[in-house]
matplotlib code that plots the C-alpha trace (Angstrom):
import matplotlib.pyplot as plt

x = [-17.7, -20.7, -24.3, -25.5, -22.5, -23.1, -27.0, -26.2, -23.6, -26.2, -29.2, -26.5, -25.6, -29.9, -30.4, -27.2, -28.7, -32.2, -31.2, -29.4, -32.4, -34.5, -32.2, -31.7, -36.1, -35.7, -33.6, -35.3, -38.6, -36.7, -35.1, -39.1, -39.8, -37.2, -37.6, -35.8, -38.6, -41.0, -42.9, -43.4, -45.9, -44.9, -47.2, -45.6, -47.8, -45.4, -42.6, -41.5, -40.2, -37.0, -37.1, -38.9, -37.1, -34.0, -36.0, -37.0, -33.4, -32.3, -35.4, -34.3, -30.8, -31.5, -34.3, -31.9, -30.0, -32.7, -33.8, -36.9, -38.9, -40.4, -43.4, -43.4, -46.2, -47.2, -50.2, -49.6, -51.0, -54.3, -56.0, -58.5, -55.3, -53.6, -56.3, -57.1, -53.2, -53.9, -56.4, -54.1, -51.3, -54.2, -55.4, -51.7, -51.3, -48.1, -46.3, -46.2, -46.9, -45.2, -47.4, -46.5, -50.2, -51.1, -54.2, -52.9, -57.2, -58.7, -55.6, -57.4, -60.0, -57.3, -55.1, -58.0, -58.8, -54.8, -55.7, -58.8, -56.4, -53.8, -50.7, -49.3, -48.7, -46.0, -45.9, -42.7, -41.8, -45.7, -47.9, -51.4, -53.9, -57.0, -58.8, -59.6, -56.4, -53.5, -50.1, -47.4, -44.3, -43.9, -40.5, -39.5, -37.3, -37.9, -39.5, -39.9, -36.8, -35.8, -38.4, -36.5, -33.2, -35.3, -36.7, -32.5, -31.0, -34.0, -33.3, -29.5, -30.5, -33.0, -31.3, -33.2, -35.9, -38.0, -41.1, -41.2, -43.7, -44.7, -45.8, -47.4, -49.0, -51.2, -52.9, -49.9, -48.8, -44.8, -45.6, -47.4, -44.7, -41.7, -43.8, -44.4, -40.8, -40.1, -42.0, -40.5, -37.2, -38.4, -39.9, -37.0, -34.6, -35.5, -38.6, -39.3, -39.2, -43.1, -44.6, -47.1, -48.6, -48.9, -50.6, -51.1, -48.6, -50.3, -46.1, -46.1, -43.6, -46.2, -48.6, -45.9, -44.5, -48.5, -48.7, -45.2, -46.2, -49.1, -47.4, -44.8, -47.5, -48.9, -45.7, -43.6, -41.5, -40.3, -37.5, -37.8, -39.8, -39.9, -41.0, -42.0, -40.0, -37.8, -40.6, -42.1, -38.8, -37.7, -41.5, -41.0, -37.3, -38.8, -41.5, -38.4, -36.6, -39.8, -40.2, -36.4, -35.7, -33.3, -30.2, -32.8, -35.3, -33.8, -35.2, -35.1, -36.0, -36.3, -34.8, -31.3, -32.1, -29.9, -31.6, -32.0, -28.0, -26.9, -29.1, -28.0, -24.4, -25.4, -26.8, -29.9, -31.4, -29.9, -30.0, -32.2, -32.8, -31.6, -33.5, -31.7, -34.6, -32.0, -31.5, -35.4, -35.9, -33.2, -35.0, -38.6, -36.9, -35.0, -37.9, -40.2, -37.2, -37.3, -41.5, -40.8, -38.2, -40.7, -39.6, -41.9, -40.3, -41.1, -44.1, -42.2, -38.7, -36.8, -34.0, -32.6, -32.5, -29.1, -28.3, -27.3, -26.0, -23.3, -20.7, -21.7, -21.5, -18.7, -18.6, -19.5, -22.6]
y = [38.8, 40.1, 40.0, 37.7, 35.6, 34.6, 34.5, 31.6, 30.1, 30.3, 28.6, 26.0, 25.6, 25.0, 22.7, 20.4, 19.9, 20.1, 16.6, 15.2, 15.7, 14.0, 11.2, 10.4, 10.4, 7.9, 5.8, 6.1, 5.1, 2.0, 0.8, 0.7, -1.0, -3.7, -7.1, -6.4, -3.7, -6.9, -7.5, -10.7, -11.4, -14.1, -15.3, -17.5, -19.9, -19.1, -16.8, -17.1, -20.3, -20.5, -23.0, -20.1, -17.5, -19.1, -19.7, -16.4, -15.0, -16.9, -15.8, -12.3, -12.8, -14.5, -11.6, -9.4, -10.6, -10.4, -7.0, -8.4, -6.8, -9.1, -8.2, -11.1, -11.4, -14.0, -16.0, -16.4, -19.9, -18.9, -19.5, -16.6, -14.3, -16.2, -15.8, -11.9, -11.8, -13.5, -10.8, -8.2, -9.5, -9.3, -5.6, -4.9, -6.4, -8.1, -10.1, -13.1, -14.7, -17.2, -19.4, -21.7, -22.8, -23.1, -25.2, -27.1, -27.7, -24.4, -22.2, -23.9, -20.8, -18.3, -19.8, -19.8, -15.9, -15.3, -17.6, -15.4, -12.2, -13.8, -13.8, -16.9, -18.6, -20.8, -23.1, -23.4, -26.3, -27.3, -28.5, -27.4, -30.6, -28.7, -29.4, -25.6, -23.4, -24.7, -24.0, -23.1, -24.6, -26.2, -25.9, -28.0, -30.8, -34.2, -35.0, -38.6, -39.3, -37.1, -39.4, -42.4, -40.3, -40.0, -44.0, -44.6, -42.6, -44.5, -48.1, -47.0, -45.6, -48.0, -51.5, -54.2, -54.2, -52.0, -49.5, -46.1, -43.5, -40.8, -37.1, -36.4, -33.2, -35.3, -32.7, -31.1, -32.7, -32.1, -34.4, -36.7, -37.9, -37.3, -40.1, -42.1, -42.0, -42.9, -45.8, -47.5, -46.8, -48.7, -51.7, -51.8, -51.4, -52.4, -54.6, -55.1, -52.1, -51.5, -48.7, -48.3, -44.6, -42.1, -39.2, -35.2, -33.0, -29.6, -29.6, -27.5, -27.9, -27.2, -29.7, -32.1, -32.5, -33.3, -35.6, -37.1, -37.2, -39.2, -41.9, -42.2, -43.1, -45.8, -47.5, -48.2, -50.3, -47.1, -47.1, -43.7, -41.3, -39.7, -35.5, -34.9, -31.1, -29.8, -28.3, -31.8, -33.4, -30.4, -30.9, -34.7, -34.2, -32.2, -35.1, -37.5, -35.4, -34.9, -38.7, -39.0, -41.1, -38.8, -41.0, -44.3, -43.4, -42.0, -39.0, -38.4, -34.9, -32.7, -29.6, -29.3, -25.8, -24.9, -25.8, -29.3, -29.5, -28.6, -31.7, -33.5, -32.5, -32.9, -36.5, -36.0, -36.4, -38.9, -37.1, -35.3, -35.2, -31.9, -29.7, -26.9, -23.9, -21.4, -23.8, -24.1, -20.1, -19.5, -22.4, -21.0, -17.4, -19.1, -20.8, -18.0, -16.0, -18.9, -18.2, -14.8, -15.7, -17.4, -20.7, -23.5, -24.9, -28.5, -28.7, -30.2, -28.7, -31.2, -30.3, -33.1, -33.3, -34.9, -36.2, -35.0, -36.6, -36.1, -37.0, -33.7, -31.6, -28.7, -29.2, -26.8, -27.8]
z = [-134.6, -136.4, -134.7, -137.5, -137.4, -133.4, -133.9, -136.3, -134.3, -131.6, -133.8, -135.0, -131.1, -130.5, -133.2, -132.0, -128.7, -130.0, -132.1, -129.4, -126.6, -129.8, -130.3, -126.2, -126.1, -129.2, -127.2, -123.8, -125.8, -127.5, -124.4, -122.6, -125.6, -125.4, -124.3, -121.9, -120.1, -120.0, -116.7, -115.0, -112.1, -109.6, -106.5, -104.3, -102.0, -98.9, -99.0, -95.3, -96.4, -97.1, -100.3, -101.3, -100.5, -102.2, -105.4, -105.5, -104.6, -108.1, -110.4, -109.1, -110.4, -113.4, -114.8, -114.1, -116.7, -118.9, -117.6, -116.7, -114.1, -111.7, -109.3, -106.4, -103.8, -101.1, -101.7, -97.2, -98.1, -99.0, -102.5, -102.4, -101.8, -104.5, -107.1, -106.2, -106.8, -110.4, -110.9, -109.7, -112.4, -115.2, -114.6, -114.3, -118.0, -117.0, -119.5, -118.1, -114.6, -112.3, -109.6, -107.0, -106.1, -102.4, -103.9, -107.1, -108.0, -107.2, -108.5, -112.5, -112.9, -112.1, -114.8, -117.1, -116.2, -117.1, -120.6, -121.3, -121.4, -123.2, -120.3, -120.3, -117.1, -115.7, -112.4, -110.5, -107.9, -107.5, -110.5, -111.6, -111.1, -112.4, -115.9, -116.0, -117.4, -119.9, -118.2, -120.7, -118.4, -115.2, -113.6, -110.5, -109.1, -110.3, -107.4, -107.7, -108.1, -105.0, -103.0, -104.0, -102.7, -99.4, -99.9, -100.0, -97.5, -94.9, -95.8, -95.3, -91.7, -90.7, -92.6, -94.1, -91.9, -89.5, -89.5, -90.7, -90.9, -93.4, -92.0, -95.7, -97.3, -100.0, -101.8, -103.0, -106.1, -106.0, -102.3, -103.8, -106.3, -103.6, -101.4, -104.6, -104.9, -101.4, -101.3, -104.4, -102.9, -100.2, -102.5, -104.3, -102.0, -98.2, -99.1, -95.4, -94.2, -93.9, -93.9, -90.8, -91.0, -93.0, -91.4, -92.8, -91.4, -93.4, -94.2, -91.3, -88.3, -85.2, -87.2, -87.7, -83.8, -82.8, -85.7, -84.9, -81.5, -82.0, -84.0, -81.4, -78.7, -81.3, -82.4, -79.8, -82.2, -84.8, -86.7, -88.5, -90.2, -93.5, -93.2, -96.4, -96.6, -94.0, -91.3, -91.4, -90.2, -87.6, -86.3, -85.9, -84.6, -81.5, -81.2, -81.3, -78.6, -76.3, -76.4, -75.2, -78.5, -80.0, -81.9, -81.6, -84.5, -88.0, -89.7, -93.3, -94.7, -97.5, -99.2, -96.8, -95.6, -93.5, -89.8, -90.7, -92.2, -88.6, -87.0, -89.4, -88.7, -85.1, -86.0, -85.0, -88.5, -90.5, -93.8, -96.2, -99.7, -101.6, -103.7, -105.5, -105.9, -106.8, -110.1, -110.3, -109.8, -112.8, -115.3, -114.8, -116.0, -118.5, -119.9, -120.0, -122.0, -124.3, -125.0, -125.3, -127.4, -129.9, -128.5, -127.4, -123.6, -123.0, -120.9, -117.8, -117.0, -114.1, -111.7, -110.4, -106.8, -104.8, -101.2, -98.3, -94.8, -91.9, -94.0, -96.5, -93.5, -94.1, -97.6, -100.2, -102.4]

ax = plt.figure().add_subplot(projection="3d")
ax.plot(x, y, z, "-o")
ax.set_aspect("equal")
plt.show()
């Protein structure tokens, strides 16, 4: 083979993989460019908790579909942190951000930051009260209607008549529909099964057992209490058990995690009602593909929220 032969063998050679380094960096550069390369911000209010966790677990799975990159944080139940995370999320010029506010009024001027540079912002499981911000989607269970599952699963435990208590967290919104719920279940369904308090539990479960406690020493004649989320119920449960009343007063919760399932396999709760945040993880990623889709989302997406007692126990849900 002649010297100029192989030198343009070898140029020929050079320009081959010289076109296909160019056409892999074309690629590369399309693929960061892709929808799929967008980046969403999520602060959660309280991500030791296991509703959370589990919603988190299925936004995860679901944005990997997309090829969505999430960036999840803990707000640790503290608004300051949770709008220095907003902040964070803006600088970081993230596509879109997720918020499950620890303060459904303050977390407005934070939403209204994210409006001022364009990000839109959706709520999952707990709602935005404030005037200030405009909130493209809110994704969560239908919590009044899971309230009236609670309101029925009580006048079932209790019967037609008796006294029940409420250990409440009223300034979060997705509680204040779940106890609306729960006490037209108990209108409708038990009318005289009163209501006699209805005390702030902070949804926590050290909180809850004082609280608990407290409203066992004042009605001696109790027939069961309503723990607005799981800790709430577990908190009263140990009240229950302190008191030595454990079988004699029924306990409703809510969300089925997995600690209240086994006392209420054990029958020491009578039931609870079941969210699904898995479902409500994968919907608020769904939605926010469906914006950036050019799609308008309804304004409120609902998950419907079931029932769960000792005769669930062992089955697969």
């Amino acid at each position: 083979m002649s010297v100029r032969r192989l030198l343009v063998l070898v140029a020929l050679v050079l320009a081959g993989c010289s076109h296909s380094a160019s056409q892999q960096s074309s690629q590369q550069a399309a693929s960061s460019s892709a929808p799929g390369a967008k980046r969403i911000g999520v602060s959660i209010q309280n991500r030791e908790a296991q509703f959370y966790q589990d919603m988190e677990a299925g936004m995860r799975s679901e944005a990997q579909k997309y090829g969505y990159r999430l960036n999840v944080v803990d707000a640790n139940r503290d608004n300051a942190l949770q709008q220095s995370q907003v902040e964070d999320f803006i600088s970081q010029r993230v596509d879109a951000i997720v918020l499950t506010p620890y303060d459904s009024q303050a977390i407005g001027s934070a939403i209204a930051e994210a409006n001022r540079a364009n990000i839109p912002v959706f709520t999952a499981d707990i709602a935005s009260t404030s005037k200030l911000g405009t909130v493209v989607a809110h994704v969560a269970s239908d919590n009044v209607q899971g309230g009236f599952v609670a309101g029925k699963l009580m006048c079932a435990a209790v019967g037609k008549s008796g006294q029940v208590a409420i250990i409440d967290e009223p300034e979060v919104t997705s509680v204040q529909d779940r106890v609306r719920g729960f006490r037209e279940a108990l209108a409708q369904l038990c009318p005289k099964v009163t209501i006699v308090s209805d005390v702030d539990g902070g949804g926590q479960r050290d909180l809850a057992e004082s609280d608990a406690s407290d409203v066992l020493q004042s009605n001696r004649n109790l027939s069961g209490i309503f723990g607005i989320n799981d800790d709430s119920a577990l908190g009263a449960l140990t009240a229950v058990k302190a008191a030595g009343l454990t079988g004699k007063i029924a306990i409703v919760g809510y969300d089925a995690t997995p600690e209240a399932r086994t006392a209420i396999a054990a029958g020491e709760m009578y039931g609870d009602a079941v969210q699904y945040p898995e479902t409500i993880g994968k919907e608020t990623i769904d939605t926010i593909h469906a914006y950036f889709s050019g799609k308008r989302p309804p304004k409120v997406v609902h998950v419907n929220v079931g029932a769960y007692t000792r005769a669930d126990a062992g089955k697969t849900h």
